[in-house]
N, C-alpha and C positions, 0 to 999 in steps of 0.2 A: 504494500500500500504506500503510496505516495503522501506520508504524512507532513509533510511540508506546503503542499500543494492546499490542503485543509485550512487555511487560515488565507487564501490566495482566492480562495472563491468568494465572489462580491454577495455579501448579506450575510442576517445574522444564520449561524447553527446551533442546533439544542442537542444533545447527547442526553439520555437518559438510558442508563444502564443498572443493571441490578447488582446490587454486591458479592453475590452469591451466581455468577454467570461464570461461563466458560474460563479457566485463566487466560488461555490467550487469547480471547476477547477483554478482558480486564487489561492487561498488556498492553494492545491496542489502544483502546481509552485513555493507557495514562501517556502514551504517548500524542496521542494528538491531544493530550491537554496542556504538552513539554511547546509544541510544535503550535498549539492556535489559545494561548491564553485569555486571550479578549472573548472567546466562545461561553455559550454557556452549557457545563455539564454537570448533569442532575445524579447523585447515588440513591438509588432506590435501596433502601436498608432491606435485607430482608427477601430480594428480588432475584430473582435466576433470570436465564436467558428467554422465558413467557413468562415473565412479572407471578408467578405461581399458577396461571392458569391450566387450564387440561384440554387436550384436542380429543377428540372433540370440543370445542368450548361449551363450559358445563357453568359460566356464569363467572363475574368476575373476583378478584382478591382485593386486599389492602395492597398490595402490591400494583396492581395494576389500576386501582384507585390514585395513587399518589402518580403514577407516570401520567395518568391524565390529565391530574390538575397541575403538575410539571408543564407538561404543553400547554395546556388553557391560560398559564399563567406568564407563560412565554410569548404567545399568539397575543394576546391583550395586551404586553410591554411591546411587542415588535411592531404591531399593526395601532397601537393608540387606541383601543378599544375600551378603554378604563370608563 
């Protein structure tokens, strides 16, 4: 991955990741955090790689609760929606 490149693309980006995901996905994450500081990335405490949900989707978690209002919360700061 082209983690330099990450902070070069024009607008804002939200990362929200679970603390409990893949290690080298976590990896990843901390690197494009080294590479695009001004970004915003959210730690879902608690979260794996589907915020705790089940596939079939069986309905959602606390986990996947907070990644949503992560974005809704980010969506209304980037767009002025307040």
């Amino acid at each position: 991955m082209l983690f330099h490149q990450f902070d070069a693309i024009s607008g804002l980006r939200l990362v929200v990741q679970g603390d409990r995901d893949h290690e080298r996905l976590l990896a990843q994450n901390r690197e494009l955090q080294q590479a695009a500081p001004s970004q915003s990335f959210v730690p879902d405490i608690g979260g794996d790689h589907v915020f705790g949900t089940a596939d079939p989707y069986a309905g959602t978690t606390p986990e996947l609760d907070l990644a949503f209002e992560a974005t809704e919360t980010f969506l209304q700061r980037a767009f002025a929606l307040d």
